[in-house]
N, C-alpha and C positions, 0 to 999 in steps of 0.2 A: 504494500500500500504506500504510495504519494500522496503526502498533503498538499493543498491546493489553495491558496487564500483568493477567495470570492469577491469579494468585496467589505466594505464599511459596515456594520451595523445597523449605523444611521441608514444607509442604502438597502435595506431589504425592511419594510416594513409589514410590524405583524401583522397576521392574521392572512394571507395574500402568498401567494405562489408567487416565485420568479425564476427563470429560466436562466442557466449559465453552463458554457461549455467550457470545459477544463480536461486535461487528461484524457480525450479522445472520445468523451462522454458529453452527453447532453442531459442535465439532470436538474430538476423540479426541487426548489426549495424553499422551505414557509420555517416561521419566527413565530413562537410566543416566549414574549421574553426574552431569557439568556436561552430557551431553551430551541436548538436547530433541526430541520425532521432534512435530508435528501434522500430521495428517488429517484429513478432513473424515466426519463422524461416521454414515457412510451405505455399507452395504453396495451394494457395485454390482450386485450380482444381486438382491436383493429388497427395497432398502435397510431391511434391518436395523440397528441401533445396532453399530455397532465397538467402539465404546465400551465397552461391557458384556462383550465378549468376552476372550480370553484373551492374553496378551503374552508371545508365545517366542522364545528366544533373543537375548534385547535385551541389545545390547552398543554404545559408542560409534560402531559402526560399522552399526549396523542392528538388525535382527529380524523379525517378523511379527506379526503382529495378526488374529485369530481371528475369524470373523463368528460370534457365538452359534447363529444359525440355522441355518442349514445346512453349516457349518461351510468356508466357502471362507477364505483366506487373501491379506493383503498385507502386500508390505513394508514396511515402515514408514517406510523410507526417502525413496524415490519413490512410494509406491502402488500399484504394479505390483498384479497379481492376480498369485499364484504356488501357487493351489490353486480347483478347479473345486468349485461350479457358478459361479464368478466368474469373465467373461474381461475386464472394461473394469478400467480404473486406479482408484481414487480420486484427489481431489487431494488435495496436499499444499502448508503451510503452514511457510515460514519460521519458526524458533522459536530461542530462544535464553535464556540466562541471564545475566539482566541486576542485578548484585551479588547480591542473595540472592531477586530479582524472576524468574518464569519470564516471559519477553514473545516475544508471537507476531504475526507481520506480518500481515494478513490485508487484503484486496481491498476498496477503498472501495466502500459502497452505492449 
């Protein structure tokens, strides 16, 4: 794993998906708090942009993340699918807040 610094703090605000490619990855990433969820920015049913879709119920502890398209759901946590027409996971991506840095581990190429 490569760490990856994302951007500011200030520049990802809660509650809200934002898209960042880094380490040959395109991956979906939402803020409550200190606390940072990534995904890998790809709907498991028709890879759609996660990214662009909606962020509910995000709290230090989790939430979901909305696929624009057809509207299947994961947790944002682990990836899990928790709304059909998605049944596969997405992955997910180590992430954390590094002083005012958001930094995310991501899988050497």
């Amino acid at each position: 794993m490569a760490a990856h610094r994302l951007c500011a703090v200030s520049e990802l605000p809660e509650g809200v998906a934002r898209v960042f490619e880094a380490g040959g990855h395109r991956i979906a990433v939402a803020r409550s708090g200190r606390t940072v969820f990534a995904l890998e920015d790809r709907c498991s049913h028709d890879d759609g942009e996660l990214g662009e879709g909606e962020v509910r119920g995000l709290s230090p502890e989790g939430g979901e993340i909305e696929c624009p398209r057809h509207g299947a759901r994961f947790e944002i946590s682990t990836g899990r699918a928790t709304r059909m027409p998605a049944v596969a996971p997405v992955e997910t991506f180590p992430a954390r807040i590094d002083g005012d840095v958001v930094v995310v581990d991501l899988p050497e190429s």
